[in-house]
VEXROSE-492142 format. One record per residue (C-alpha): residue number from 1; residue in one letter; x, y, z. Coordinates in steps of 0.5 Angstrom, whole numbers, plus 500, padded with zeros to 3 digits. Layout:
N
<node n="NUM" res="A" xx="X" yy="Y" zz="Z"/>
...
***
This chain:
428
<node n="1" res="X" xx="500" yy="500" zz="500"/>
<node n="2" res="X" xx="503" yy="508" zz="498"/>
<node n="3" res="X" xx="504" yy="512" zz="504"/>
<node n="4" res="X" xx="500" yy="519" zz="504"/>
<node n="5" res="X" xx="504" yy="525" zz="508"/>
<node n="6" res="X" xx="501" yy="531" zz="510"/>
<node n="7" res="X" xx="507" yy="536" zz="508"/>
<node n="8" res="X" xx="508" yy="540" zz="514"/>
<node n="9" res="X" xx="505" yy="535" zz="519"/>
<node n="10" res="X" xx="511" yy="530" zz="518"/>
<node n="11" res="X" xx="519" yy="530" zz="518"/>
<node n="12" res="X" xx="522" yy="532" zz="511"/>
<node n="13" res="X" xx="526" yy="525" zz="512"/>
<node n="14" res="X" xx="520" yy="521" zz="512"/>
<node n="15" res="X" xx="518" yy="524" zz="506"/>
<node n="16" res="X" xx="523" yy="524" zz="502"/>
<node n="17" res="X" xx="528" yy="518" zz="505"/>
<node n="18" res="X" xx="528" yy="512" zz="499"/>
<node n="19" res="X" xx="531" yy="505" zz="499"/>
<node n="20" res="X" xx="536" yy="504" zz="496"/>
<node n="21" res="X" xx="540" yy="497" zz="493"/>
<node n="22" res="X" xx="542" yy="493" zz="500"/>
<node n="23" res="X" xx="549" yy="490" zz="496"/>
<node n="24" res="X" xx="556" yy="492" zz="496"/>
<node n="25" res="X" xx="555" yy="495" zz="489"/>
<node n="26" res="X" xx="562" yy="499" zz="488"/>
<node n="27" res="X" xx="566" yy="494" zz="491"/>
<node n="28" res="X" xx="562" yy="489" zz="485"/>
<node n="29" res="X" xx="564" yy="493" zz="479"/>
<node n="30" res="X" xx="570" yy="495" zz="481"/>
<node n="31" res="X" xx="572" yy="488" zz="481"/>
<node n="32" res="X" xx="568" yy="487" zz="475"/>
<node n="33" res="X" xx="572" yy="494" zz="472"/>
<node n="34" res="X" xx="579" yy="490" zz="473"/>
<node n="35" res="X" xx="578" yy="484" zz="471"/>
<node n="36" res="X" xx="575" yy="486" zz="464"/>
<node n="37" res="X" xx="582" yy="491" zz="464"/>
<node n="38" res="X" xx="586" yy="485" zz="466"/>
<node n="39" res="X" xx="583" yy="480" zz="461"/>
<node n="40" res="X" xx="578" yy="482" zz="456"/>
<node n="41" res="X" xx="575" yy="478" zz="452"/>
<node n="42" res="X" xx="575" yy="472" zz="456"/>
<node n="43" res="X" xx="571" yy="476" zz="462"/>
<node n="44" res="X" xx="566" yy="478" zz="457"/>
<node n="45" res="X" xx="565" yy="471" zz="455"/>
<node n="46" res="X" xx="565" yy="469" zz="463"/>
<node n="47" res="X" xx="561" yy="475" zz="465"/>
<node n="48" res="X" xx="556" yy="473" zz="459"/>
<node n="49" res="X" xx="556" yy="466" zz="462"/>
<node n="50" res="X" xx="555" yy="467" zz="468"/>
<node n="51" res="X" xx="550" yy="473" zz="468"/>
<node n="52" res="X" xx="546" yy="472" zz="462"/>
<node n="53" res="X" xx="547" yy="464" zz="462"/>
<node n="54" res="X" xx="549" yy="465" zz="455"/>
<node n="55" res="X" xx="555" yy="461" zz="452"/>
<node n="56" res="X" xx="557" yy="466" zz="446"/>
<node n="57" res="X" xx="564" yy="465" zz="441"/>
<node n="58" res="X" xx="563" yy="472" zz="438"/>
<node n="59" res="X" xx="561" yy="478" zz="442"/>
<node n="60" res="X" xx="559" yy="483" zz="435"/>
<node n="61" res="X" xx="552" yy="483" zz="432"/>
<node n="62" res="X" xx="552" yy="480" zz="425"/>
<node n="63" res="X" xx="549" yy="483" zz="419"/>
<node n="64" res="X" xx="546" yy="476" zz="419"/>
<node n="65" res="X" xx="543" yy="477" zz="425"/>
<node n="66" res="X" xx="540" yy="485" zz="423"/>
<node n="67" res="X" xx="538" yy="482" zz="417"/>
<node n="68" res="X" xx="533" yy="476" zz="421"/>
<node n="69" res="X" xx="531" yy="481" zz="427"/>
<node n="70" res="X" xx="528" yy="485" zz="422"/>
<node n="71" res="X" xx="524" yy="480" zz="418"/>
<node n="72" res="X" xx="521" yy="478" zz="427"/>
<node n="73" res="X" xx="519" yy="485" zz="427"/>
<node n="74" res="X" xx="512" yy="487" zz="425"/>
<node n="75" res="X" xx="513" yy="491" zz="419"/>
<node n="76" res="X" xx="507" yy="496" zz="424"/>
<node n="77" res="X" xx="512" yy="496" zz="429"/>
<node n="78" res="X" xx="518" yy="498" zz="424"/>
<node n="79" res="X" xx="514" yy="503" zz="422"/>
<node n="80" res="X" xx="512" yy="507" zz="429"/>
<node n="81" res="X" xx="520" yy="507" zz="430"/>
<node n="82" res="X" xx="520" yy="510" zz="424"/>
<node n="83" res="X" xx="516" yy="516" zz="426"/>
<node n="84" res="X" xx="518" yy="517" zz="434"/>
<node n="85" res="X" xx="525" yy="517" zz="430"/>
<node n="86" res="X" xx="523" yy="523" zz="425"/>
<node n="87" res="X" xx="520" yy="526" zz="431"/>
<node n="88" res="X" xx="526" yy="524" zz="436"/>
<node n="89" res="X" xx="530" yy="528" zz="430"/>
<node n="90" res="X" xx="527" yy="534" zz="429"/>
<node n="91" res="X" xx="527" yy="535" zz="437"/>
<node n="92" res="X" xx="533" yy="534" zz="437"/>
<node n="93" res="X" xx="536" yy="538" zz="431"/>
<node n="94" res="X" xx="534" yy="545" zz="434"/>
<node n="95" res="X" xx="540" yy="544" zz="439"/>
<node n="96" res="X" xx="545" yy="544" zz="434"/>
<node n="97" res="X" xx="551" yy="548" zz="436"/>
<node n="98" res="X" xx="555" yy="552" zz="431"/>
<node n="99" res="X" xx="563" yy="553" zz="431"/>
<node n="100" res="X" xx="563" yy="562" zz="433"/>
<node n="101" res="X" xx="569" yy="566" zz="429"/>
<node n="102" res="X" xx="569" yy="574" zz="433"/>
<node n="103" res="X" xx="575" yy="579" zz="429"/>
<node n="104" res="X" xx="572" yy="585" zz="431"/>
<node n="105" res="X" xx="579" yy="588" zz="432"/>
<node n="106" res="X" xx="584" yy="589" zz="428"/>
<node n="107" res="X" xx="589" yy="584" zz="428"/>
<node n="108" res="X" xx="585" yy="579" zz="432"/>
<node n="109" res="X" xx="582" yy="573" zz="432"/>
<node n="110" res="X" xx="579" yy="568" zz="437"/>
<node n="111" res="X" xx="574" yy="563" zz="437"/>
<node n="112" res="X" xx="570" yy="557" zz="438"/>
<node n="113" res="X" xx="570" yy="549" zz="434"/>
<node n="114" res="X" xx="565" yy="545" zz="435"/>
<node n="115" res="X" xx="568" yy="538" zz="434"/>
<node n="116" res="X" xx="564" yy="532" zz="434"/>
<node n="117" res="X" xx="567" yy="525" zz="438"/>
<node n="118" res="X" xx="570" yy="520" zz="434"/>
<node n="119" res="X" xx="567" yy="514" zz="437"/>
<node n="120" res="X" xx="561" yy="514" zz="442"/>
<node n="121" res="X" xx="558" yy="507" zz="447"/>
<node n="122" res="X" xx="551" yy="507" zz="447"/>
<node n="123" res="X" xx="549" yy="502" zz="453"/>
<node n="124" res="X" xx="541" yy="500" zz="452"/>
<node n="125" res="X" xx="539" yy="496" zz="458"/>
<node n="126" res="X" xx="536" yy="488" zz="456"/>
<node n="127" res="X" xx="535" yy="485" zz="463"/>
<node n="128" res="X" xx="527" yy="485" zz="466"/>
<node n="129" res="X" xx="525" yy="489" zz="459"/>
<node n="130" res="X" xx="527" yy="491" zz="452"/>
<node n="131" res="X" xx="528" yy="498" zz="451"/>
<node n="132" res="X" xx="529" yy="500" zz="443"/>
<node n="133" res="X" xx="527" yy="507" zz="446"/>
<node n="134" res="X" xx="534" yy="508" zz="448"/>
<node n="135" res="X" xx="536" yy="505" zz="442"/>
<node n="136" res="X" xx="532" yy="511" zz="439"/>
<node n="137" res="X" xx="534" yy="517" zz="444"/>
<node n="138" res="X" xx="542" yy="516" zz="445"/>
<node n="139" res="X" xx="543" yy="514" zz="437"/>
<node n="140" res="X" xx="540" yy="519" zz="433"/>
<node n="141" res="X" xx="543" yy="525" zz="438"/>
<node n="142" res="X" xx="550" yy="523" zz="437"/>
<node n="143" res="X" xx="548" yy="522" zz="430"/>
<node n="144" res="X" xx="546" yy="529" zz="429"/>
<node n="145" res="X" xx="552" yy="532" zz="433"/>
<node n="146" res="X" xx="556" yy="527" zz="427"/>
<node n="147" res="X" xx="559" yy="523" zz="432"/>
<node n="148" res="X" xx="564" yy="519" zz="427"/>
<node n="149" res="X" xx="562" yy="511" zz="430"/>
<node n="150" res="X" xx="556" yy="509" zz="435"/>
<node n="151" res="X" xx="558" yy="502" zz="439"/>
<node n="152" res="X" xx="551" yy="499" zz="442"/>
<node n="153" res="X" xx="553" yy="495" zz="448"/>
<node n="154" res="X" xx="547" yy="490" zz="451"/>
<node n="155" res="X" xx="546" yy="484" zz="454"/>
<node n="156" res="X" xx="544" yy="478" zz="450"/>
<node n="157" res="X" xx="538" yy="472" zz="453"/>
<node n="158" res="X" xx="541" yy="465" zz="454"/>
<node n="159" res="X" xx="540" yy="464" zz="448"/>
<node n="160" res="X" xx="546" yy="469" zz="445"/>
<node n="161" res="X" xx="541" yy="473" zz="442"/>
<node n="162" res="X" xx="539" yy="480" zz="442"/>
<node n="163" res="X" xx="532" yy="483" zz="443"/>
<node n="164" res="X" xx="530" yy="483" zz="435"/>
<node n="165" res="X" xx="526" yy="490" zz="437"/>
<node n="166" res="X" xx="533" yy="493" zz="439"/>
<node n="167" res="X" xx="537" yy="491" zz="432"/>
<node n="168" res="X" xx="531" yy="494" zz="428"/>
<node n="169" res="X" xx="531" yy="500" zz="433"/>
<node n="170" res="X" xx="539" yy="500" zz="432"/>
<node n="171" res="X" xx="538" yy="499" zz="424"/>
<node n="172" res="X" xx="532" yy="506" zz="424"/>
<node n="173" res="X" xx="538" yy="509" zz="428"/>
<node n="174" res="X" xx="543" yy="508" zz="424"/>
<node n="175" res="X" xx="548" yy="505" zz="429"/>
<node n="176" res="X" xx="555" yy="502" zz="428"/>
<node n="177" res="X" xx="557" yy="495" zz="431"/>
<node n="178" res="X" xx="552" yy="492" zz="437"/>
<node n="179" res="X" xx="556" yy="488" zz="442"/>
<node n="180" res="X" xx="553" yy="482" zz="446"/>
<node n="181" res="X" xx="555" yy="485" zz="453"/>
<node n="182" res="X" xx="551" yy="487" zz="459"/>
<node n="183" res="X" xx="553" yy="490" zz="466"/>
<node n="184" res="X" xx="559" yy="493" zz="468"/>
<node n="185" res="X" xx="563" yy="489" zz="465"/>
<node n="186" res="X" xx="560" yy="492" zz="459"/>
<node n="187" res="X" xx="562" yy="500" zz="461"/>
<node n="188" res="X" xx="569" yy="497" zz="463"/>
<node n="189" res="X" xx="569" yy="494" zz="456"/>
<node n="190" res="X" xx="568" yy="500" zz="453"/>
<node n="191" res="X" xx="573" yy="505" zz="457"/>
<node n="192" res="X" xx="579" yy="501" zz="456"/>
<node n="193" res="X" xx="577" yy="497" zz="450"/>
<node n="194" res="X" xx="579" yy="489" zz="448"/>
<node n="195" res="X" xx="579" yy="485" zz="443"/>
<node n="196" res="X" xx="573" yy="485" zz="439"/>
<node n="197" res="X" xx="569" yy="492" zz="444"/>
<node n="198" res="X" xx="573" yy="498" zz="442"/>
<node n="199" res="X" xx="575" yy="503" zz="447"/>
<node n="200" res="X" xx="570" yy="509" zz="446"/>
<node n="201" res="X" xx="570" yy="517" zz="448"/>
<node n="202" res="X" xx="563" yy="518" zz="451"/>
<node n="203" res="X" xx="559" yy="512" zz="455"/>
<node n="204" res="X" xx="552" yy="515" zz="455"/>
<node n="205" res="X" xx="544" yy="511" zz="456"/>
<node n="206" res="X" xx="541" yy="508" zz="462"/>
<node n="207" res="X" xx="542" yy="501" zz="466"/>
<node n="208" res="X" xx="542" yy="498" zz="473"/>
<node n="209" res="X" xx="545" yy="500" zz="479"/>
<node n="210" res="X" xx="552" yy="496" zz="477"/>
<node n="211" res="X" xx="552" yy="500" zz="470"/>
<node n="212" res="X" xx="551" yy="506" zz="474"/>
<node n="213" res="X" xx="557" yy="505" zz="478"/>
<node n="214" res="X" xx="561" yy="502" zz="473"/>
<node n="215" res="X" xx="560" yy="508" zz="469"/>
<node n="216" res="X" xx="561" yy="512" zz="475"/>
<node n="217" res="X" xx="568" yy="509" zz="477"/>
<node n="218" res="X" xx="571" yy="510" zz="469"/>
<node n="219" res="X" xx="569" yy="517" zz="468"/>
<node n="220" res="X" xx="575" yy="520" zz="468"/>
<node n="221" res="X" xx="577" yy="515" zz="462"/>
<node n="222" res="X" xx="572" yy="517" zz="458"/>
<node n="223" res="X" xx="567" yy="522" zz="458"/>
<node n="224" res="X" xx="559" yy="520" zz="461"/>
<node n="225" res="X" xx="553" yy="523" zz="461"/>
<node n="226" res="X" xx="550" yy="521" zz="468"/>
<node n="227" res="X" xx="550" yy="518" zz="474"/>
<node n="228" res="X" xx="542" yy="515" zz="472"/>
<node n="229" res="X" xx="539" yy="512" zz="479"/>
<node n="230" res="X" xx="531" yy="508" zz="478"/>
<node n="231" res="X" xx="526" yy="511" zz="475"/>
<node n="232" res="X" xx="522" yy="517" zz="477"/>
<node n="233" res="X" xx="515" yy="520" zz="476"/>
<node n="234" res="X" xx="512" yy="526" zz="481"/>
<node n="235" res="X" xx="506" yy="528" zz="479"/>
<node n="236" res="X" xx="502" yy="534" zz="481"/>
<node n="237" res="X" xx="496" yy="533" zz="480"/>
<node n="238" res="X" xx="489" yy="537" zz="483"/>
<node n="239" res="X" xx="483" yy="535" zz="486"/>
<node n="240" res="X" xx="479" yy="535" zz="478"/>
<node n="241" res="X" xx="484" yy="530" zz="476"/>
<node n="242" res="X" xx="483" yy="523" zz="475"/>
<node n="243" res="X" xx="485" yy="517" zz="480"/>
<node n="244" res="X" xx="484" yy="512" zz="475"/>
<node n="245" res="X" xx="489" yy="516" zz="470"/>
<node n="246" res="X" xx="494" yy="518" zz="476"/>
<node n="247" res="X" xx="495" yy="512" zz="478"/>
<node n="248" res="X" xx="496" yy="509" zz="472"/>
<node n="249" res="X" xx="502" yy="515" zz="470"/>
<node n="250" res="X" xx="504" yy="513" zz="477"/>
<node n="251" res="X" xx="505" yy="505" zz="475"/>
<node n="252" res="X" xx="509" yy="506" zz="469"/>
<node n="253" res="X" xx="514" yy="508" zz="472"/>
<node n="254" res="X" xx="513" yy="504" zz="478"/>
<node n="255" res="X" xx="514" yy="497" zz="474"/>
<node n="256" res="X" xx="521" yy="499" zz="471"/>
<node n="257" res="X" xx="525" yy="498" zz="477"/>
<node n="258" res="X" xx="523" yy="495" zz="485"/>
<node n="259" res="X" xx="527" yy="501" zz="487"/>
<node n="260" res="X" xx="523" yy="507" zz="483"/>
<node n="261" res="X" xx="520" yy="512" zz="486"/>
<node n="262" res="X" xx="513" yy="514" zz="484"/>
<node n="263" res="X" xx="510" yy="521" zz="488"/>
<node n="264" res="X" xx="504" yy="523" zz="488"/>
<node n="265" res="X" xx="505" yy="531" zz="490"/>
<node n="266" res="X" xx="497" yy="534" zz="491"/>
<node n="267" res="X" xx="492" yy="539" zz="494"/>
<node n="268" res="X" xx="486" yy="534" zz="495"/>
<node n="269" res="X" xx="486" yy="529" zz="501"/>
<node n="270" res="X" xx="480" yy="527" zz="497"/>
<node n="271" res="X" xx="485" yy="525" zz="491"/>
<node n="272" res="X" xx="490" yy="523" zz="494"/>
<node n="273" res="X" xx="485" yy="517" zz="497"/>
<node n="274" res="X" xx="483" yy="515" zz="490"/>
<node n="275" res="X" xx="490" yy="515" zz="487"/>
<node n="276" res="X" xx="491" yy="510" zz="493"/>
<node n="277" res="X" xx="486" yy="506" zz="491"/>
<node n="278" res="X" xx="486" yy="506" zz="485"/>
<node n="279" res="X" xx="493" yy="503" zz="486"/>
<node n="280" res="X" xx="490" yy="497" zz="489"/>
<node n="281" res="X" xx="487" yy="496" zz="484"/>
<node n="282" res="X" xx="491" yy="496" zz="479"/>
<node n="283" res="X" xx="497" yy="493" zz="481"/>
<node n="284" res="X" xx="495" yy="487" zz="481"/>
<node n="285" res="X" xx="493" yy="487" zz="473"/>
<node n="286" res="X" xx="499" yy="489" zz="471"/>
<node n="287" res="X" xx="504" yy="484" zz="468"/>
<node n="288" res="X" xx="509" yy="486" zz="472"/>
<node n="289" res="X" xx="505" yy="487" zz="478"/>
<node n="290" res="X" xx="511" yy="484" zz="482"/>
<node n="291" res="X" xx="515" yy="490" zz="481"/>
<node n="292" res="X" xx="511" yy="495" zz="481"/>
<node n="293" res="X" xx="508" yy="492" zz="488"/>
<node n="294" res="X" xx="515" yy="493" zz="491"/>
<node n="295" res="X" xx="516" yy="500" zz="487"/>
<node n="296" res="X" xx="511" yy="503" zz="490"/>
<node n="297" res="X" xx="512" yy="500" zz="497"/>
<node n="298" res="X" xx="518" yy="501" zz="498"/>
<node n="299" res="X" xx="519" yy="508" zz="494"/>
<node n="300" res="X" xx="512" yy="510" zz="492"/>
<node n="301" res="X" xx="509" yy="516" zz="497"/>
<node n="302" res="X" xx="502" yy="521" zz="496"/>
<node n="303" res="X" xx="504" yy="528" zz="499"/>
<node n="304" res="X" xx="499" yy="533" zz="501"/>
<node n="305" res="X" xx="500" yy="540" zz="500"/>
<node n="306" res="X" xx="496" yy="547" zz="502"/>
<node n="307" res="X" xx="496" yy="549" zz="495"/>
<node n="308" res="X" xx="498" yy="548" zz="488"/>
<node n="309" res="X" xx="504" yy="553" zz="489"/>
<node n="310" res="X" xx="506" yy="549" zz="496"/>
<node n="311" res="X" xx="506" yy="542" zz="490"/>
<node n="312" res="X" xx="511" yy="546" zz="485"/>
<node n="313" res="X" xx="515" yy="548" zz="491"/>
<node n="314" res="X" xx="516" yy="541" zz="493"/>
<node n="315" res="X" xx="518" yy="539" zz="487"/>
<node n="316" res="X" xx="523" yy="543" zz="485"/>
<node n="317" res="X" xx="526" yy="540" zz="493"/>
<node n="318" res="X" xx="525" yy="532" zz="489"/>
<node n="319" res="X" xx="528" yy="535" zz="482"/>
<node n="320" res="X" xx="524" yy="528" zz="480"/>
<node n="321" res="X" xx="527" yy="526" zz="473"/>
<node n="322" res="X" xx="519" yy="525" zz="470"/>
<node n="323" res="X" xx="514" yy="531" zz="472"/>
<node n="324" res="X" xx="507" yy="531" zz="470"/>
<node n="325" res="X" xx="503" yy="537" zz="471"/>
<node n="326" res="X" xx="495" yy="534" zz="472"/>
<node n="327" res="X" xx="492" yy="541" zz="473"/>
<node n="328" res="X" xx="488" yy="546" zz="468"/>
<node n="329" res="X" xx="492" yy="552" zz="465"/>
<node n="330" res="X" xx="500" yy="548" zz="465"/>
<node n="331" res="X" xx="503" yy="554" zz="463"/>
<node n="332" res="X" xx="501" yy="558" zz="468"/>
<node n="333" res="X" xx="506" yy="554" zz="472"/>
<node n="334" res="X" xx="512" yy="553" zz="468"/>
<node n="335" res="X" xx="515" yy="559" zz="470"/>
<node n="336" res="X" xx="515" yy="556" zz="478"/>
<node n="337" res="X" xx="518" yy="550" zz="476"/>
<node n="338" res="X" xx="526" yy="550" zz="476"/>
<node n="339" res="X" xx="528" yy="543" zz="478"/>
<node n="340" res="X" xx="526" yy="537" zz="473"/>
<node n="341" res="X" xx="529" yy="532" zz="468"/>
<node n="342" res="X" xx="523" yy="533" zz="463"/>
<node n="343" res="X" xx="515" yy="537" zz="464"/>
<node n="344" res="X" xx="510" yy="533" zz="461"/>
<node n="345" res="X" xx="504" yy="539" zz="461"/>
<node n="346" res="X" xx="496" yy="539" zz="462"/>
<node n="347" res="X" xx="492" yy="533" zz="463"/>
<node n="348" res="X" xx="493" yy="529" zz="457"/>
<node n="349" res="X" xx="501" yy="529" zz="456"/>
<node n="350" res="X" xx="503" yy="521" zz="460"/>
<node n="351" res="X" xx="510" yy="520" zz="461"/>
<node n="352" res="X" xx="509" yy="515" zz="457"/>
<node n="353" res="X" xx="509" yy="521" zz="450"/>
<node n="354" res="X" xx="516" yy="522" zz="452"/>
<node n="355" res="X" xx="519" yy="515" zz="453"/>
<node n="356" res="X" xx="518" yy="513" zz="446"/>
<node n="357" res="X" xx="514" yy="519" zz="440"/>
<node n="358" res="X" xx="514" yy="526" zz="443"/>
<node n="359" res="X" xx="522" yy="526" zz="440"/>
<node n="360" res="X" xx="524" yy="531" zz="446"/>
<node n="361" res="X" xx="529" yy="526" zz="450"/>
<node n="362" res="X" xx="528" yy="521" zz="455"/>
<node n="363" res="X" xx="534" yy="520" zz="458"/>
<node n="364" res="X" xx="534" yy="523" zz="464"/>
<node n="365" res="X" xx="538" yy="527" zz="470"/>
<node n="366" res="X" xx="535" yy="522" zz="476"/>
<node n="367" res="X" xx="536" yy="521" zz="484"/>
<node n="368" res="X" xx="535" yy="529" zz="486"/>
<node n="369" res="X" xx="541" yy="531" zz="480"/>
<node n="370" res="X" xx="535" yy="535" zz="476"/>
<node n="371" res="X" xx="538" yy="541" zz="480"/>
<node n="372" res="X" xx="544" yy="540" zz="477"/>
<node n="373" res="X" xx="545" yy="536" zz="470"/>
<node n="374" res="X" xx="540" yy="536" zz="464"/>
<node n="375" res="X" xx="537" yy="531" zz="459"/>
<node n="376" res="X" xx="542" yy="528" zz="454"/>
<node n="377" res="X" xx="543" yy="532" zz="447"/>
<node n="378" res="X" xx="546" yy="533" zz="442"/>
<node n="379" res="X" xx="551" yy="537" zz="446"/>
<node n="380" res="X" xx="553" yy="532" zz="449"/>
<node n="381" res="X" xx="557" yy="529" zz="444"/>
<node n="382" res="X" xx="560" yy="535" zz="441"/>
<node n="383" res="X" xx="566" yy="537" zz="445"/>
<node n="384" res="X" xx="568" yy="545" zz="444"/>
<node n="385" res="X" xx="575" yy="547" zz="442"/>
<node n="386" res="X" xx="578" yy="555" zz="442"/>
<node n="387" res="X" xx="583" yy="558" zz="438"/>
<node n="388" res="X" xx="587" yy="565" zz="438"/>
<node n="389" res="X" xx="591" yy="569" zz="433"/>
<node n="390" res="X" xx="594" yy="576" zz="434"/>
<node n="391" res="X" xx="598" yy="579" zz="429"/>
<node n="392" res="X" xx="604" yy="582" zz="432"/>
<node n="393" res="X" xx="602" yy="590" zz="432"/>
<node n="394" res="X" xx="597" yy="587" zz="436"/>
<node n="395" res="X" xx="601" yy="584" zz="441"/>
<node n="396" res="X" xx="604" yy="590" zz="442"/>
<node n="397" res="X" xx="599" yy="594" zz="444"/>
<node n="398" res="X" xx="596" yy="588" zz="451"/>
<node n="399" res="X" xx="604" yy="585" zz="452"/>
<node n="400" res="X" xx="606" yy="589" zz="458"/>
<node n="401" res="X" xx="599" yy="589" zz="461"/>
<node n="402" res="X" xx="598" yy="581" zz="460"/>
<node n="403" res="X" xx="606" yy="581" zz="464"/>
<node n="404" res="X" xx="604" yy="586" zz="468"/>
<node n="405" res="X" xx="598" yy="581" zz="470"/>
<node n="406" res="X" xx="603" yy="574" zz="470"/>
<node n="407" res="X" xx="607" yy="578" zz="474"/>
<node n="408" res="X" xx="601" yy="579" zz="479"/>
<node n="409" res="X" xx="601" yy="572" zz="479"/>
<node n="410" res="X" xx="609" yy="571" zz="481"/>
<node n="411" res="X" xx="609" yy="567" zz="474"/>
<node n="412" res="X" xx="615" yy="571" zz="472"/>
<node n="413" res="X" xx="616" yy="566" zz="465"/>
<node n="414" res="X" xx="609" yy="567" zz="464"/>
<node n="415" res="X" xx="611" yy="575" zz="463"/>
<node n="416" res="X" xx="617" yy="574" zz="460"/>
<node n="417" res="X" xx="613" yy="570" zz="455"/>
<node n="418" res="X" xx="609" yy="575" zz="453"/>
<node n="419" res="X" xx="614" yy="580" zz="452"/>
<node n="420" res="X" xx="620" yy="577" zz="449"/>
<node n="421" res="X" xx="617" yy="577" zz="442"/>
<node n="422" res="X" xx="617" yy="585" zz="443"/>
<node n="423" res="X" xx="624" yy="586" zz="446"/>
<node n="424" res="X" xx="626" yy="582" zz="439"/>
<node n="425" res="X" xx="624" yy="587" zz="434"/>
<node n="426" res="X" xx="628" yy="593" zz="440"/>
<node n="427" res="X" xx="634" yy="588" zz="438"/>
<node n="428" res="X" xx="634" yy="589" zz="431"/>
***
């Protein structure tokens, strides 16, 4: 059963506590992390064993096997991938960043390139569900920024197979090489490399809480875009708004991970009595009941509020990776909003819209980070170089004001440098 709160009447520690893994998982992929370093292809092969029970002689995708996967997807389902991925483009288009060029002063030049990454690794989880989603949301960003190769990596089923969805997703995308690895060992896979996985510039995509740690011991090596965390949904909903359409929003997040959060923020007792309900009765109909149950018992919570200000506010202190405002005029509110991964407004907007069509991004800063990190896009697979030129007259004119400058610093070669090219034309 879903915890209802009265927000004021209880700790702020009750409210927001969560529950998280009881394992050790940094010490796990730490191990992991060292023996793909130590042994590479031959921990792939033994960590697919053991974990997937899939006993492989190669780790790459075939074209053989993209070939057959798109004969075993539907061709309706290969056209909606289709689309979501045109409305997944067109979104993500508009962030394009373009290379500056500033010569406003004679005998100056400076300005910025925009570069892509040579290579990046795509991490698509396929453990409890197939995600041809994430497919989708971190492939066609990295293509549009001109990423010059896209290596998927993700776990195979005991067969030695990858999920025909994933491969028909990869194929729409435009992906490069699929690799048969899941888990950390993955991630250490692609930071430093084997024999068959190349080593990649950027890790991006979501995955379990030993993929995030991996991903997060390896930074430093590579680049990465987050520290994912479970799912989470916030809903703000008032007292106009459906029980039955709320609880329903709250489950499809719930049913990802035993370790989801799913919040309902409310101004109406009423509601939030109905949503609870509701959740009984729903749950049980789910084919993932069994998680969604232990998500909503463990991380799931109903939180009363005075108002529809006070609701925002609470929001803004989760900074949730999924917002949806369940109330008239969601405008009105956007304003007020600082700290969330992605908005969904008004009433007729499911989370669901964002993870697979609407074409904004659905991987998300989750675990509170909204306050400080975004959505994957297109920037996050460019990096930015800067460039200088000045002529020697226009040297002359700044070179004792940046020695003056170095010297403040006690960087007396830093002055000298920037003067010993004038002290070459007294010479002569």
């Amino acid at each position: 059963m879903i915890s209802i709160y009265k927000y004021g009447e209880v700790s702020h520690d009750q409210i927001f506590a969560r529950v998280e893994p009881a394992v050790n998982v940094e010490q796990i992929a730490a191990d992991i992390i060292a023996d793909v370093r130590a042994r590479g292809d031959e921990a792939l092969y033994y960590y697919c064993e053991k974990f997937d029970h899939a006993k492989l002689t190669s780790l790459e995708v075939t074209p053989a096997e993209i070939e057959e996967a798109l004969t075993l997807v539907e061709p309706e389902f290969l056209e909606i991938l289709r689309e979501a991925a045109a409305n997944i483009r067109a979104f993500h288009e508009k962030q394009v960043r373009n290379s500056f060029i500033i010569n406003e002063k004679d005998g100056i030049v400076i300005g910025q390139k925009i570069i892509p990454m040579e290579r990046a690794g795509l991490y698509v989880p396929g453990g409890t569900a197939a995600y041809p989603s994430t497919v989708l949301m971190d492939s066609i960003p990295a293509k549009i920024a001109g990423c010059g190769e896209l290596v998927i990596t993700t776990p195979p089923n005991a067969e030695g197979k990858v999920n025909p969805v994933i491969l028909a997703a990869a194929y729409v995308a435009g992906v490069d090489r699929i690799f048969k690895v899941g888990g950390a060992q993955a991630i250490a896979a692609l930071a430093y490399g084997t024999a068959s996985v190349p080593k990649v510039d950027k890790i991006v995509g979501p995955g379990n809480a030993f993929v995030a740690e991996a991903k997060k011991q390896v930074y430093g090596t590579v680049s990465i875009d987050m520290i994912a965390g479970p799912s989470e949904i916030l809903v703000v909903a008032d007292g106009k708004s459906n029980a039955r359409v709320v609880a329903a929003d709250l489950l499809s997040q719930a049913e990802h991970d035993k370790l989801a959060s799913a919040v309902l923020v409310t101004d109406s007792e009423a509601l939030a009595d109905a949503v609870s309900a509701e959740l009984e009765r729903q749950i049980p109909l789910l084919p993932r009941a069994e998680i969604a149950r232990a998500s909503i018992d463990n991380n799931g919570k109903i939180i009363v509020a005075d108002d529809l200000m006070r609701a925002i506010e609470i929001a803004n202190e989760i900074a949730p990776e999924h917002l949806e405002l369940c109330v008239d005029n969601p405008f009105d509110y956007l304003d007020a909003i600082r700290h969330a991964g992605s908005i969904f407004m008004g009433r007729n907007c499911p989370e669901a819209l964002g993870d697979y069509f609407a074409g904004p991004n659905h991987t998300l800063p989750t675990s509170g980070t909204a306050r400080f990190s975004s959505p994957l896009s297109v920037d996050d697979f460019v990096k930015k170089t800067q460039y200088t030129y000045y002529t020697r007259d226009a040297l002359a004119k700044v070179a004792e004001k940046v020695a003056y400058f170095a010297e403040k610093e006690g960087l007396g070669a830093h002055a000298r440098s920037a003067t010993a090219r004038l002290e070459e034309d007294r010479d002569q």
